[in-house]
C-alpha positions in Angstrom: 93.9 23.2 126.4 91.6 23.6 122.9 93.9 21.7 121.3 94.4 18.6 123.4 90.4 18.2 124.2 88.5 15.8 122.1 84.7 15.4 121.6 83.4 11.9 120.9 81.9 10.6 117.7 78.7 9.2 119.5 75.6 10.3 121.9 74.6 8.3 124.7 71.6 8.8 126.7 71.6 8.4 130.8 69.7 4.9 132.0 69.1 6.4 135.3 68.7 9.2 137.2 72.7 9.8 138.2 74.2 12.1 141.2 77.3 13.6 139.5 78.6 15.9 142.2 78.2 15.9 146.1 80.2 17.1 149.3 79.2 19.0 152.7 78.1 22.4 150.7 76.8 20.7 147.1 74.6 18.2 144.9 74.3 18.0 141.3 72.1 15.4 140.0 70.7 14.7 136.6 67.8 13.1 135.5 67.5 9.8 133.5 67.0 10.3 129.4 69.8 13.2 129.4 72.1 13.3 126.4 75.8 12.6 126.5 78.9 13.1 124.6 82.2 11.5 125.9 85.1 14.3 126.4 88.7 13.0 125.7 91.8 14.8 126.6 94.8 13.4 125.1 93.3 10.5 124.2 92.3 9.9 127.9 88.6 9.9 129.0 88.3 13.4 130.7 84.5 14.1 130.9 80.8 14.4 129.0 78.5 17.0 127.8 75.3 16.8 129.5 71.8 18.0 127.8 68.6 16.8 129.8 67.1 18.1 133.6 69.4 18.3 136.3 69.1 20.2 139.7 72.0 22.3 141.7 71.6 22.6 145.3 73.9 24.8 147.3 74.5 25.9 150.9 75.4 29.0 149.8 75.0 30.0 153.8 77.8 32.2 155.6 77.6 31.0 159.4 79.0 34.0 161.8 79.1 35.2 165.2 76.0 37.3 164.6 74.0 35.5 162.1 73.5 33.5 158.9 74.8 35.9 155.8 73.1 35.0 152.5 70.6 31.4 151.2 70.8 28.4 149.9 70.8 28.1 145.8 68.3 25.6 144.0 68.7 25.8 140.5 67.2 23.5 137.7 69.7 22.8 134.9 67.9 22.7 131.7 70.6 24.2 129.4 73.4 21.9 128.2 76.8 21.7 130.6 80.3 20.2 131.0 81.6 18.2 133.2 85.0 17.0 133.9 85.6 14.2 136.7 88.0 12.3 138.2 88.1 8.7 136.9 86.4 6.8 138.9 83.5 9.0 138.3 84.0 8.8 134.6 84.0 5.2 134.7 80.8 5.1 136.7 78.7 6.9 134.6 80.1 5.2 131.4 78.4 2.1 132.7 75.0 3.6 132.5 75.0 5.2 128.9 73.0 3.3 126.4 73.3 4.4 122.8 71.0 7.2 122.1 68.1 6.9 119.6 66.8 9.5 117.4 63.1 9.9 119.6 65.9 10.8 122.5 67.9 13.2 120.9 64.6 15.0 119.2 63.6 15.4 122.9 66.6 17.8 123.4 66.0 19.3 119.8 68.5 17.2 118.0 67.8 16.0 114.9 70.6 13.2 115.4 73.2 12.4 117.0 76.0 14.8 114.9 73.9 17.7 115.8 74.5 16.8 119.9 78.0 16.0 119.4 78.8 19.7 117.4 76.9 21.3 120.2 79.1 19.7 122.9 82.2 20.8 120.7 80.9 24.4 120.3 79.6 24.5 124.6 83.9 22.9 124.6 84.9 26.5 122.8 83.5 28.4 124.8 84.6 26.9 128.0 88.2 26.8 126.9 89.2 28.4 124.3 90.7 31.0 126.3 92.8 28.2 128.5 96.1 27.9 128.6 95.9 25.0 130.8 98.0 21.8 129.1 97.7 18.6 131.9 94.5 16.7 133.2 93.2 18.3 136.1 94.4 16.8 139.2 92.8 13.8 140.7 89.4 14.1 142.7 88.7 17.9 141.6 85.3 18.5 139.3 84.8 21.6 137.4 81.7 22.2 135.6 80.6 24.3 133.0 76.9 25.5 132.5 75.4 27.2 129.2 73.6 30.3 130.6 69.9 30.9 128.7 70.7 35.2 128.6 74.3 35.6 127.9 77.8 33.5 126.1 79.6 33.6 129.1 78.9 30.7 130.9 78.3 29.8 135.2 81.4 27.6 136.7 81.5 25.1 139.3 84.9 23.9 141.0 85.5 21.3 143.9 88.5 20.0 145.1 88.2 18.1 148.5 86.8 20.9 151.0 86.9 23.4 148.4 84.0 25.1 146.3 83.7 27.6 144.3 80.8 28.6 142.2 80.7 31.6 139.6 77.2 32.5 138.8 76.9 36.0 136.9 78.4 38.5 138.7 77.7 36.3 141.7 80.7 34.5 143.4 80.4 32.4 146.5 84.0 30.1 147.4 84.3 27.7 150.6 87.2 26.1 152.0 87.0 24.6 155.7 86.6 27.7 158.2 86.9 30.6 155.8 84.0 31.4 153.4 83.9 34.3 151.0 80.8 35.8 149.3 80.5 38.4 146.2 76.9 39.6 145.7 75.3 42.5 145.0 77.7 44.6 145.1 78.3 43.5 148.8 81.9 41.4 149.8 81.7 38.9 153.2 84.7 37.1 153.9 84.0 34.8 157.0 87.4 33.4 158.6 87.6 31.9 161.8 84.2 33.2 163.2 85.2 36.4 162.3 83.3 38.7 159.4 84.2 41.2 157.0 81.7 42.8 155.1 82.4 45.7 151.7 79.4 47.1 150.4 80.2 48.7 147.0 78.6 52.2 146.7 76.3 52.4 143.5 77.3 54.7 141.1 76.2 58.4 140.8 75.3 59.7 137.3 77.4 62.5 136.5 75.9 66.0 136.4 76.9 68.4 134.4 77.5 72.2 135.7 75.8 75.0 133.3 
Protein backbone atom coordinates (compact mmCIF):
# COMPACT_ATOMS: atom_id res chain seq x y z
CA UNK A 1 0.00 0.00 0.00
CA UNK A 2 3.46 2.33 0.56
CA UNK A 3 3.54 2.84 -2.80
CA UNK A 4 0.05 3.98 -3.73
CA UNK A 5 -0.37 6.38 -0.44
CA UNK A 6 0.40 10.02 -0.96
CA UNK A 7 1.08 12.74 1.73
CA UNK A 8 0.00 16.31 0.83
CA UNK A 9 2.15 19.27 0.07
CA UNK A 10 0.38 21.55 2.72
CA UNK A 11 -0.70 21.77 6.60
CA UNK A 12 -4.03 22.80 7.58
CA UNK A 13 -5.07 23.55 11.00
CA UNK A 14 -8.70 22.42 12.54
CA UNK A 15 -11.28 25.59 12.82
CA UNK A 16 -13.20 23.71 15.40
CA UNK A 17 -13.29 21.27 17.78
CA UNK A 18 -14.32 18.05 15.28
CA UNK A 19 -15.78 14.47 16.39
CA UNK A 20 -14.01 12.11 13.93
CA UNK A 21 -15.14 8.76 15.12
CA UNK A 22 -18.40 7.60 16.95
CA UNK A 23 -20.75 4.42 17.30
CA UNK A 24 -22.50 2.44 20.35
CA UNK A 25 -18.89 1.36 21.99
CA UNK A 26 -16.55 4.68 20.73
CA UNK A 27 -15.78 8.53 20.40
CA UNK A 28 -12.76 10.18 19.14
CA UNK A 29 -12.78 13.84 19.08
CA UNK A 30 -10.12 16.38 18.49
CA UNK A 31 -9.64 19.63 19.53
CA UNK A 32 -9.71 22.88 17.54
CA UNK A 33 -5.97 24.27 16.40
CA UNK A 34 -4.77 20.53 15.60
CA UNK A 35 -2.46 20.15 12.53
CA UNK A 36 -3.39 18.38 9.35
CA UNK A 37 -1.90 16.81 6.39
CA UNK A 38 -4.24 15.52 3.60
CA UNK A 39 -3.55 11.60 2.75
CA UNK A 40 -4.15 10.59 -0.90
CA UNK A 41 -4.31 7.13 -2.09
CA UNK A 42 -4.18 6.81 -5.79
CA UNK A 43 -4.75 10.16 -6.32
CA UNK A 44 -8.03 9.87 -4.32
CA UNK A 45 -8.58 11.69 -0.96
CA UNK A 46 -8.08 8.76 1.67
CA UNK A 47 -7.39 10.48 5.07
CA UNK A 48 -5.16 13.22 7.29
CA UNK A 49 -2.53 13.15 9.80
CA UNK A 50 -3.60 14.65 12.98
CA UNK A 51 -1.14 16.48 15.55
CA UNK A 52 -3.07 18.58 18.30
CA UNK A 53 -5.41 17.17 21.67
CA UNK A 54 -7.82 14.68 21.07
CA UNK A 55 -9.71 12.34 23.56
CA UNK A 56 -10.60 8.39 23.09
CA UNK A 57 -13.41 7.16 24.98
CA UNK A 58 -14.28 3.43 24.94
CA UNK A 59 -16.77 1.01 26.52
CA UNK A 60 -14.36 -1.39 26.74
CA UNK A 61 -17.11 -3.26 29.22
CA UNK A 62 -17.84 -7.12 28.74
CA UNK A 63 -21.61 -7.50 29.86
CA UNK A 64 -22.18 -11.33 31.14
CA UNK A 65 -24.44 -13.50 33.00
CA UNK A 66 -22.44 -12.92 36.18
CA UNK A 67 -21.04 -9.53 35.89
CA UNK A 68 -19.39 -6.65 34.05
CA UNK A 69 -15.70 -8.06 32.84
CA UNK A 70 -13.15 -5.22 32.44
CA UNK A 71 -13.65 -0.70 32.24
CA UNK A 72 -14.08 1.80 30.14
CA UNK A 73 -10.87 3.50 28.40
CA UNK A 74 -10.36 7.43 28.41
CA UNK A 75 -7.31 8.26 26.73
CA UNK A 76 -5.97 11.84 25.79
CA UNK A 77 -4.31 11.77 22.34
CA UNK A 78 -1.48 14.12 22.37
CA UNK A 79 0.93 12.18 20.01
CA UNK A 80 0.35 12.58 16.30
CA UNK A 81 -2.14 9.81 14.43
CA UNK A 82 -3.73 8.67 11.12
CA UNK A 83 -6.80 8.54 10.14
CA UNK A 84 -8.46 7.02 7.23
CA UNK A 85 -12.36 7.69 6.62
CA UNK A 86 -14.92 7.11 4.41
CA UNK A 87 -15.71 10.12 2.11
CA UNK A 88 -18.25 11.69 3.36
CA UNK A 89 -16.16 12.13 6.48
CA UNK A 90 -13.22 13.25 4.50
CA UNK A 91 -15.21 15.86 2.83
CA UNK A 92 -16.60 17.09 6.08
CA UNK A 93 -13.58 17.78 7.78
CA UNK A 94 -11.92 19.32 4.56
CA UNK A 95 -14.46 22.10 4.95
CA UNK A 96 -13.01 23.16 8.28
CA UNK A 97 -9.18 23.31 7.50
CA UNK A 98 -7.81 26.74 7.25
CA UNK A 99 -4.31 27.04 6.06
CA UNK A 100 -1.88 26.70 8.88
CA UNK A 101 0.35 29.53 10.00
CA UNK A 102 3.73 29.25 11.33
CA UNK A 103 2.62 30.51 15.32
CA UNK A 104 0.24 27.07 14.68
CA UNK A 105 2.63 24.79 13.61
CA UNK A 106 5.38 26.07 16.37
CA UNK A 107 2.66 24.99 18.83
CA UNK A 108 3.09 21.34 17.81
CA UNK A 109 6.98 21.94 17.51
CA UNK A 110 7.12 22.52 13.83
CA UNK A 111 9.16 24.93 12.55
CA UNK A 112 6.94 25.03 9.24
CA UNK A 113 4.80 23.48 7.51
CA UNK A 114 7.51 20.84 5.56
CA UNK A 115 8.50 19.71 8.87
CA UNK A 116 4.57 18.54 9.63
CA UNK A 117 4.12 17.23 6.32
CA UNK A 118 7.64 14.82 6.57
CA UNK A 119 6.35 13.73 9.96
CA UNK A 120 2.97 12.61 8.59
CA UNK A 121 5.03 10.74 5.73
CA UNK A 122 7.41 9.10 8.33
CA UNK A 123 3.98 8.32 11.11
CA UNK A 124 2.58 6.88 7.03
CA UNK A 125 5.88 4.35 7.15
CA UNK A 126 5.40 3.07 9.98
CA UNK A 127 1.79 2.36 9.74
CA UNK A 128 2.19 0.65 6.34
CA UNK A 129 5.06 -0.13 5.26
CA UNK A 130 4.55 -3.63 6.10
CA UNK A 131 0.95 -3.72 4.02
CA UNK A 132 0.32 -5.49 1.34
CA UNK A 133 -2.97 -4.07 1.03
CA UNK A 134 -3.56 -2.50 -2.79
CA UNK A 135 -7.48 -0.98 -2.89
CA UNK A 136 -9.18 1.83 -0.75
CA UNK A 137 -10.59 0.40 2.21
CA UNK A 138 -14.19 -0.33 1.82
CA UNK A 139 -16.83 2.21 2.28
CA UNK A 140 -17.91 3.33 5.99
CA UNK A 141 -14.93 1.49 7.81
CA UNK A 142 -12.25 3.88 9.91
CA UNK A 143 -8.94 2.70 10.86
CA UNK A 144 -6.72 4.73 12.89
CA UNK A 145 -3.29 4.86 13.67
CA UNK A 146 -1.80 6.40 16.95
CA UNK A 147 2.06 7.25 17.51
CA UNK A 148 2.75 5.63 21.01
CA UNK A 149 5.14 8.14 23.38
CA UNK A 150 7.40 4.59 24.73
CA UNK A 151 7.72 2.45 21.79
CA UNK A 152 7.68 2.40 17.36
CA UNK A 153 5.02 0.18 17.23
CA UNK A 154 2.09 2.03 17.14
CA UNK A 155 -1.98 1.55 18.96
CA UNK A 156 -4.78 0.64 16.06
CA UNK A 157 -8.27 1.41 15.87
CA UNK A 158 -10.77 -0.32 13.38
CA UNK A 159 -14.63 0.15 12.82
CA UNK A 160 -16.73 -1.12 10.37
CA UNK A 161 -20.59 -0.82 11.12
CA UNK A 162 -21.05 -2.89 14.49
CA UNK A 163 -17.53 -3.87 14.58
CA UNK A 164 -14.50 -2.58 16.76
CA UNK A 165 -11.50 -3.36 17.38
CA UNK A 166 -8.79 -1.65 19.26
CA UNK A 167 -5.00 -2.78 19.67
CA UNK A 168 -3.49 -1.05 22.49
CA UNK A 169 0.11 -2.66 23.60
CA UNK A 170 -0.32 -6.02 24.28
CA UNK A 171 -3.93 -5.04 24.99
CA UNK A 172 -6.70 -6.15 22.54
CA UNK A 173 -10.33 -5.65 23.02
CA UNK A 174 -12.81 -6.49 19.51
CA UNK A 175 -16.80 -6.09 19.46
CA UNK A 176 -19.21 -7.18 17.03
CA UNK A 177 -23.01 -7.31 17.96
CA UNK A 178 -23.49 -10.16 20.74
CA UNK A 179 -19.95 -11.52 20.89
CA UNK A 180 -17.13 -9.57 22.59
CA UNK A 181 -13.61 -10.67 23.01
CA UNK A 182 -10.98 -9.25 25.45
CA UNK A 183 -6.95 -9.84 25.68
CA UNK A 184 -5.41 -8.38 28.83
CA UNK A 185 -3.11 -9.18 31.17
CA UNK A 186 -2.46 -12.21 30.32
CA UNK A 187 -6.21 -13.16 30.81
CA UNK A 188 -8.59 -14.08 27.41
CA UNK A 189 -12.79 -13.41 27.82
CA UNK A 190 -14.66 -14.24 24.91
CA UNK A 191 -18.43 -13.29 25.59
CA UNK A 192 -20.93 -14.91 22.94
CA UNK A 193 -24.44 -15.08 23.39
CA UNK A 194 -24.51 -14.45 27.21
CA UNK A 195 -22.16 -17.03 27.59
CA UNK A 196 -18.28 -16.47 28.93
CA UNK A 197 -15.07 -17.91 28.45
CA UNK A 198 -12.25 -16.87 30.38
CA UNK A 199 -8.01 -18.13 29.75
CA UNK A 200 -5.79 -16.92 32.23
CA UNK A 201 -2.19 -17.35 30.95
CA UNK A 202 0.12 -18.68 33.74
CA UNK A 203 3.20 -16.35 34.39
CA UNK A 204 6.31 -17.72 33.67
CA UNK A 205 8.64 -19.61 36.09
CA UNK A 206 12.43 -18.75 35.99
CA UNK A 207 14.30 -21.70 35.31
CA UNK A 208 16.36 -23.36 38.05
CA UNK A 209 19.17 -24.90 37.59
CA UNK A 210 20.01 -28.43 39.32
CA UNK A 211 23.69 -28.54 41.07
Amino acid sequence: MIDQLHVGEEAFRLEEPFTLFRNDKCVLKISDGAIVVPLYFNGESLGYFFHGEGKLLLDAVIETPKGAVGKPIERNIETPFIMIAPASKIEEIRGKLRKAENENLEQRGYANAGEAVEAARNLCYAMFRKSTFCRRPEPQSYVFGFQRKDAEKLDLLAAKGDKLVYICGENIFAFKRGKSIMIKSNRLVIAKNNKIITLVKPPKTPFRGVS
